[in-house]
C-alpha positions in Angstrom: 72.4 110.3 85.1 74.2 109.8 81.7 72.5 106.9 80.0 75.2 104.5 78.7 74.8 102.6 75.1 74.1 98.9 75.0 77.9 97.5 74.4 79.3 100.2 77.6 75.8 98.6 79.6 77.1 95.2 78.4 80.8 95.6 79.6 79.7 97.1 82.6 77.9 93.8 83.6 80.7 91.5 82.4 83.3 94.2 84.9 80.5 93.6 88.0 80.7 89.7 87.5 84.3 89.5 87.2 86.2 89.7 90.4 89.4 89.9 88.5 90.6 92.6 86.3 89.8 92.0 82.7 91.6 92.7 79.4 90.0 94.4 76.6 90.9 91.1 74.1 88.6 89.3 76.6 85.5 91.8 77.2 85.4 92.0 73.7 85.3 88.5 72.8 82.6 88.0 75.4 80.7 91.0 74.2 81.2 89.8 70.3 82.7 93.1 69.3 86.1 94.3 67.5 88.5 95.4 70.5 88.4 98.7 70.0 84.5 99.0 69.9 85.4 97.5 73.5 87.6 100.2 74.0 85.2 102.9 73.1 82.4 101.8 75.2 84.8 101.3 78.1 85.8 105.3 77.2 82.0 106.0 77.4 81.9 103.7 80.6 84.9 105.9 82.2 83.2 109.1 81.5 79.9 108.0 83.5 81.7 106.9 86.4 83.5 109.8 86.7 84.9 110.7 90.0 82.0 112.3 92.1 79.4 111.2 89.6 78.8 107.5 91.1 79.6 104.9 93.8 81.6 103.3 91.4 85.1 104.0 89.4 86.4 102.5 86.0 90.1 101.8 86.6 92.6 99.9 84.8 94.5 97.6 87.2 96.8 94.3 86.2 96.6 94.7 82.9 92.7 94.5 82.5 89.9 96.7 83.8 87.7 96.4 86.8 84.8 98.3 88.7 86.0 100.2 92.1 84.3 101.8 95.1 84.6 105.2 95.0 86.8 106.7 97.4 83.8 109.1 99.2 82.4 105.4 99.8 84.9 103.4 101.2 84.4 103.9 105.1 80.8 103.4 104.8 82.0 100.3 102.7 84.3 99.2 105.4 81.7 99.3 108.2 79.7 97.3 105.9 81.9 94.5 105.3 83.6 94.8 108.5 85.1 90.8 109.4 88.0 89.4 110.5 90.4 90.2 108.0 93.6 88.4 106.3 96.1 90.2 108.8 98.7 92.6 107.6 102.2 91.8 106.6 104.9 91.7 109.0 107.6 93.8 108.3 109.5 90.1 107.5 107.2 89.7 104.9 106.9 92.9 103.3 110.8 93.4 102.8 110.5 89.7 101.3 107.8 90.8 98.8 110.0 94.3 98.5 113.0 92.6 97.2 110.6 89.9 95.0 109.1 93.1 93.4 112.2 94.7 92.8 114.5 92.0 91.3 112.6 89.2 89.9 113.1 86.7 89.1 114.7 86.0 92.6 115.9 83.0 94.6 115.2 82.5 98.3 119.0 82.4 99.2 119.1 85.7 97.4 116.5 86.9 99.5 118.0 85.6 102.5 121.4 87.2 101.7 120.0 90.5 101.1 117.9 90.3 104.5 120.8 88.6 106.7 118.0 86.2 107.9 116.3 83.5 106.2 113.4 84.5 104.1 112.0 80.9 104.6 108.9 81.6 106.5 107.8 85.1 105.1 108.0 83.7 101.6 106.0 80.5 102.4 103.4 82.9 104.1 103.8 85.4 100.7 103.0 82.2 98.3 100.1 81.0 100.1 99.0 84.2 99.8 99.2 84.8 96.4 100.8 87.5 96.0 104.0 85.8 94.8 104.4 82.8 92.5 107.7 79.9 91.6 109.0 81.0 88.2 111.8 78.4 87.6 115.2 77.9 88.6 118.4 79.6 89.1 121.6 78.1 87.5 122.3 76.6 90.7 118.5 74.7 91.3 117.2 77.3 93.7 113.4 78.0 93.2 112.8 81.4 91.6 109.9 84.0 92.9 108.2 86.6 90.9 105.3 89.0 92.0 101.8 88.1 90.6 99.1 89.9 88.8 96.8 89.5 92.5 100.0 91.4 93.6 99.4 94.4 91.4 95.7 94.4 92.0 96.4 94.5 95.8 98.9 97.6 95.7 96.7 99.5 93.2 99.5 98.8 89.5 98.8 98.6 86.4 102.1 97.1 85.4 105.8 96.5 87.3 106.8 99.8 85.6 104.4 100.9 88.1 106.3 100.5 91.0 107.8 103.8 92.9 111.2 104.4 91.8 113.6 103.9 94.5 115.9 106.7 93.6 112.7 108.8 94.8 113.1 106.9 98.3 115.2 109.3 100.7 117.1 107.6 103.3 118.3 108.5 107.3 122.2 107.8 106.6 122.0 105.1 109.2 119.8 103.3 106.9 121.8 104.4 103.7 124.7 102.6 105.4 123.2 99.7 106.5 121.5 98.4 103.0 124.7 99.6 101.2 126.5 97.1 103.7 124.3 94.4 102.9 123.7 95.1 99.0 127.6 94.9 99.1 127.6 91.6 100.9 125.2 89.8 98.5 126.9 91.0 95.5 130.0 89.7 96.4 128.7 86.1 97.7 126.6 86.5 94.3 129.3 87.1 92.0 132.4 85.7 93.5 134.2 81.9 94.1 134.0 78.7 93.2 130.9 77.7 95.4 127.4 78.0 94.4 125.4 81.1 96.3 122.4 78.8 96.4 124.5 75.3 97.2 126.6 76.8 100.1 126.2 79.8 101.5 129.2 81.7 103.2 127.1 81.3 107.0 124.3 79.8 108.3 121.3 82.5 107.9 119.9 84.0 111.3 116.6 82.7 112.5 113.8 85.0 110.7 112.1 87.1 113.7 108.6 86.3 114.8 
């Protein structure tokens, strides 16, 4: 087993304590080195946990680093740690968070526009979560939502720019059609008349599915 030097032994302890990732800027002040003596142990780090050469990975998530299970490990993991779990989104809630991701910063009657039914409850669910934040307000007063760095950790990003491009994403035509017909929809309410999208929408939003 490759023997790592004292500052890659020292960031590999600070990465094991933190459950967060961690930027470079702050592994190196901890460790009381120059950032890119961080950055070469963390090189020297990456090269020992190699894929297939531990039960751990170094991979850079959110903007900082952090320690992984390997992939070989993960069902053993899972039976391990096997719980009741935080359940999965509902597909209310993951089209919420889709349409956060994708056009932050973003108000809640946006949301609701885009969606044709009110985004109230999924994105009440998605902030106690976590996994979106408030990040101001719109012209009109509405709250703004943005995705947060838990977010990126969750769905495996380093950055925003991370996200799949949706010109990749190939669509049935029924379902071409039917976001075109709503896209259309909110950019009109969005852009045109004299009354506020947030103040007064054009119709009262359907009741969001269980």
């Amino acid at each position: 087993m490759t023997r790592l030097g004292p500052l890659a032994r020292t960031l590999e302890a600070l990465l094991f304590l933190s459950p967060e990732p961690v930027p470079v800027a702050d592994l190196a002040q901890a460790a009381d080195c120059w950032p890119d003596e961080a950055e070469a142990a963390l090189a020297e780090l990456g090269e020992a946990c190699a894929p297939g050469a531990r039960g751990l990975v170094l991979r850079e998530l959110a903007g900082g680093w952090t320690l992984a299970t390997a992939p070989e490990a993960e069902p053993a993991a899972r039976r391990l740690l096997a719980r009741p779990r935080t359940p999965p989104l509902t597909p209310a809630q993951a089209e919420t968070l889709a349409i956060v991701a994708y056009l932050q910063p973003v108000s809640r009657p946006e949301i609701t526009r885009i969606r044709g039914v009110s985004a109230d409850s999924a994105a009440a669910t998605l902030l106690e979560r976590g996994v979106i934040e408030e990040a101001g307000r719109s012209q009109f007063g509405a709250v703004l939502y943005r995705t947060t760095s838990l977010f990126l950790k969750l769905f495996g990003l380093n950055a925003l720019e991370d996200l799949p491009d949706p010109s990749e994403w190939d669509p049935t035509p029924e379902e071409e059609a039917e976001l075109r017909d709503r896209l259309l929809r909110a950019g009109e309410q969005r852009a045109g008349g004299a009354l506020a999208p947030e103040a007064a929408p054009a119709a009262p939003a359907a009741p969001e599915p269980a």
